[in-house]
Structure formats: structure tokens, C-alpha cells
C-alpha positions as CSV (number, residue, x, y, z in Angstrom):
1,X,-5.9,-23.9,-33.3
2,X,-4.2,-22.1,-36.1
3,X,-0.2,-23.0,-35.9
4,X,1.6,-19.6,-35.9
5,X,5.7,-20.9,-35.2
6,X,6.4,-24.2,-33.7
7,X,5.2,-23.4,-30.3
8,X,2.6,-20.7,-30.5
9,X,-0.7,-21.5,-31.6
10,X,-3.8,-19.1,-32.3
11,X,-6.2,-19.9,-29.6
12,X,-8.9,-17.8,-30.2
13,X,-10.5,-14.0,-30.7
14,X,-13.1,-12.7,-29.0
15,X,-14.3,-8.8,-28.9
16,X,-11.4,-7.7,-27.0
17,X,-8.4,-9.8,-27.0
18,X,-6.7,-11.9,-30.0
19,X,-5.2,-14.8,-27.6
20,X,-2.4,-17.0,-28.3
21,X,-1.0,-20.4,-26.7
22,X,2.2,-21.7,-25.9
23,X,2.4,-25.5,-27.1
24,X,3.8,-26.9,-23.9
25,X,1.2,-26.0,-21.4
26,X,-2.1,-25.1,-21.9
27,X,-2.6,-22.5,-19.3
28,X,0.0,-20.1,-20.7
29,X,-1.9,-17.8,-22.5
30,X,-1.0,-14.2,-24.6
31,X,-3.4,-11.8,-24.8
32,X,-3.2,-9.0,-27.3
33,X,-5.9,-6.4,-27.1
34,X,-7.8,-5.8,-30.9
35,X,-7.8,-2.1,-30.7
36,X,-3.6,-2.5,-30.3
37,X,-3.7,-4.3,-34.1
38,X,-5.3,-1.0,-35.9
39,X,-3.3,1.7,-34.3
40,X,-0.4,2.8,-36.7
41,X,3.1,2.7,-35.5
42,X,4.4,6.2,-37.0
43,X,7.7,5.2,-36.7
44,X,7.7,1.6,-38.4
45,X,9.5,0.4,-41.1
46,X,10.8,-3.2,-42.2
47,X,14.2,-2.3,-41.3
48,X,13.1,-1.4,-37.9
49,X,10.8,-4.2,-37.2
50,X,13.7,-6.5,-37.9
51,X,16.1,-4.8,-35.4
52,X,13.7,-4.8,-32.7
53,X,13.0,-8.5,-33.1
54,X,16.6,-9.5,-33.1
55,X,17.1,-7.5,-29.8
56,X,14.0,-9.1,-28.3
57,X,15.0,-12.9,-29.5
58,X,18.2,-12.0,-27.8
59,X,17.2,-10.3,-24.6
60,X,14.9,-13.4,-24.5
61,X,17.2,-15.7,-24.7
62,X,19.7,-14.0,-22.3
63,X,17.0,-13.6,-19.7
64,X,16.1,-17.3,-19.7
65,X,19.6,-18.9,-19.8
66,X,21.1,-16.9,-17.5
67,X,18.4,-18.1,-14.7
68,X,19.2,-20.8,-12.4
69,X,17.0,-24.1,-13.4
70,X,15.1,-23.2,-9.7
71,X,14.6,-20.0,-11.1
72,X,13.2,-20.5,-13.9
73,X,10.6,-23.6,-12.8
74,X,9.5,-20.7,-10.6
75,X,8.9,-18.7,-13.1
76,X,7.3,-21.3,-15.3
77,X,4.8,-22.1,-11.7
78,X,4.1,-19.2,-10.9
79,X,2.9,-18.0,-14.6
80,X,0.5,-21.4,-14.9
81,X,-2.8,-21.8,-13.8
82,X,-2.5,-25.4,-13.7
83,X,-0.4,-27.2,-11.1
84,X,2.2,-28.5,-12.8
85,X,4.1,-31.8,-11.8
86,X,7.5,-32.3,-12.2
87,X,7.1,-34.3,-15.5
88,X,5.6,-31.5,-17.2
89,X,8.2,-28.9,-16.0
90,X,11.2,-32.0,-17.4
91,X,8.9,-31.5,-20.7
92,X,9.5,-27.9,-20.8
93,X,13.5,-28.2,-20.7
94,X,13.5,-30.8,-22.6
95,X,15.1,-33.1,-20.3
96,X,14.1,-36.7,-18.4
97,X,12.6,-36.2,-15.4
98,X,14.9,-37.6,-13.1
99,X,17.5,-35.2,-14.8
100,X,15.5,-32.1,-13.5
101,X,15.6,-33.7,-9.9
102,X,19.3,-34.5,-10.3
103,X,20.0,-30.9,-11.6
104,X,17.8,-29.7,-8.8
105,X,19.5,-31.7,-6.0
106,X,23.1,-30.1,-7.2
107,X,21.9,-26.9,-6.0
108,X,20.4,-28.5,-2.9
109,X,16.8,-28.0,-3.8
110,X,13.4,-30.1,-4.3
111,X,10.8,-29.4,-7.0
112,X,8.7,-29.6,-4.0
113,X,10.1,-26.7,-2.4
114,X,10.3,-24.7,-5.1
115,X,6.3,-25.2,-5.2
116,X,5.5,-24.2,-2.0
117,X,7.7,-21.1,-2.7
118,X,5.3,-21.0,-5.5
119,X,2.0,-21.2,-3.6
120,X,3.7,-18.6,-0.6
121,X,4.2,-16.3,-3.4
122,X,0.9,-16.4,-5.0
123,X,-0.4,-16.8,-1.6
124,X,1.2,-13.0,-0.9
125,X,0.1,-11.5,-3.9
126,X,-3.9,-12.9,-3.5
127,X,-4.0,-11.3,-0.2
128,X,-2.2,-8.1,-1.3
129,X,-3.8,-7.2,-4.7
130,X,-7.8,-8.6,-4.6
131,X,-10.1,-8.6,-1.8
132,X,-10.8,-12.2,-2.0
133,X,-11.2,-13.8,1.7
134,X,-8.7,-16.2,3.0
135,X,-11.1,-19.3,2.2
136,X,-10.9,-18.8,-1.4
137,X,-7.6,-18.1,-1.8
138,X,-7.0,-21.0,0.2
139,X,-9.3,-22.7,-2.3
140,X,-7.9,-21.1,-5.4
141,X,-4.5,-22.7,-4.3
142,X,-5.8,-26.1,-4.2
143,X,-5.9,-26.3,-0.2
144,X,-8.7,-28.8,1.0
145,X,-9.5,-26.4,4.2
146,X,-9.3,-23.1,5.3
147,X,-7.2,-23.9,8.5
148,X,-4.2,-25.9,6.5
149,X,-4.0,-23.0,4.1
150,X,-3.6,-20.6,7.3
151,X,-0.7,-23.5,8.9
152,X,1.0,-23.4,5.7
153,X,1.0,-19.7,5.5
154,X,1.8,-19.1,9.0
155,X,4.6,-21.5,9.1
156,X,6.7,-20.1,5.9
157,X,5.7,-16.5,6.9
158,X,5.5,-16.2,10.7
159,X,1.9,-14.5,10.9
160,X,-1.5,-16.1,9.6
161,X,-2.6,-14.9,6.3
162,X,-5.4,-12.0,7.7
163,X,-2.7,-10.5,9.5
164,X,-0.2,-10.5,6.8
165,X,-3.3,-8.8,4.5
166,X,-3.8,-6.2,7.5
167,X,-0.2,-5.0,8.1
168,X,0.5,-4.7,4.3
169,X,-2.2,-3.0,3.0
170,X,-2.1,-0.4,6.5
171,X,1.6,0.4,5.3
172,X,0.6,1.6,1.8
């Protein structure tokens, strides 16, 4: 790893993408495709470049804080490929632990919830957007059988996972 800023690290080029990684969890991964870093920008300059980042820092920075906690752990499970506990997500905040739960409990939530929102959602989008079947996206999600991934599925959504895949994809 080549140290870029404080929390973004080079990761690693190959033929296609220059990739970049986020110091607190290893799974969060930026991707810039090579032929982007030769193409000219006809309208650059320094003066430019500078204004742009100072809006981005601060659209950032307003997107983020103006989140609710749940919100934003959602955001942060939902973008990792690992499944993250509720240590690592504390880590993130930079907060204790039990000061994520107690933050979490005075909006009347549970990190577990919040995870199996997690696991519906990517659950949703699996069946919408690839043609995997329903064991391996049960499988993908960490689910030790086919049938509890359907339960789970069926009991946040109303309708097993095949049929949710069927009546979606006949409406588009």
C-alpha cells in the first residue's frame, strides 16, 4: 500500500482500473478506470480544480452528517462486502461500541435490524439486477440453506424470493 491522505491508500493497478482503499474496512474499494487518467479536461485549470474540490468536501460532508446514525450504518453495510459487526461500524464513527447501541436504542432501533434491512435490500437488488438463482444469492448473503434464505425473505417481504424476481422483472 502506497499512503495517499490519512485514510485512502493505493491498493493496486491492474490493466483497467487504478484501485484505491479506504483505511477502515478493507472491502471498500475505489476504482478509477486508466483510460479516464489520459483524457484531457479542456476546461481545467488550478483555479477550477480548487473550487470543485471545496464544493465536493462540502457536499460530502453535508451528505454524511445530515444522515441519521441508522442511515448511515446502512449505508456503510450495504457498500461492504464483508459483514461487518457492530465493533467495526463503532470504529468507523469513532465511537465505543456500546455508544453506537445507546445512540441506536434513542431512535428505537437495533444494529441487528438495521442488518437484516441490509440483507432485504441486497436480497432485492440480487434478484432484480443478475440472473443468479435463489441458492446463491442465498449463499452470497451468508445463509446456511436455501429454505431459511426463502423464510427470511418471505417474512420481511410477504412473497418468497422467485416470486418477487417474477412480478418485478414482468412489470419492466
Amino acid at each position: 500500500f502506497k499512503q495517499i491522505n490519512s485514510s485512502l491508500k493505493f491498493y493496486k493497478a491492474d490493466n483497467t482500473f487504478l484501485k484505491f482503499r479506504y483505511d477502515k474496512f478493507e472491502s471498500m474499494v475505489i476504482q478509477i478506470p486508466i483510460q479516464m487518467l489520459n483524457q484531457e479536461l479542456p476546461l481545467s485549470d488550478e483555479n477550477s480544480f480548487k473550487s470543485i474540490i471545496d464544493v465536493c468536501k462540502k457536499q460530502l460532508i453535508s451528505k454524511f452528517y445530515d444522515q441519521r446514525i441508522d442511515e448511515k450504518i446502512k449505508n456503510i453495510l450495504f457498500t461492504s462486502k464483508d459483514d461487518l459487526t457492530l465493533n467495526e461500524c463503532a470504529s468507523f464513527f469513532n465511537m465505543t461500541p456500546s455508544t453506537l447501541h445507546r445512540k441506536l436504542n434513542e431512535i428505537n432501533t437495533k444494529f441487528s435490524d438495521l442488518k437484516y434491512q441490509v440483507l432485504i435490500s441486497k436480497a432485492k437488488q440480487l434478484l432484480i439486477y443478475t440472473d443468479k438463482s435463489i441458492m446463491e444469492i442465498g449463499v452470497e448473503l451468508n445463509f446456511s440453506e436455501h429454505s431459511s434464505f426463502s423464510r427470511a425473505f418471505k417474512s420481511k417481504i410477504g412473497i418468497p424470493p422467485g416470486k418477487f424476481r417474477k412480478i418485478v422483472l414482468n412489470k419492466k
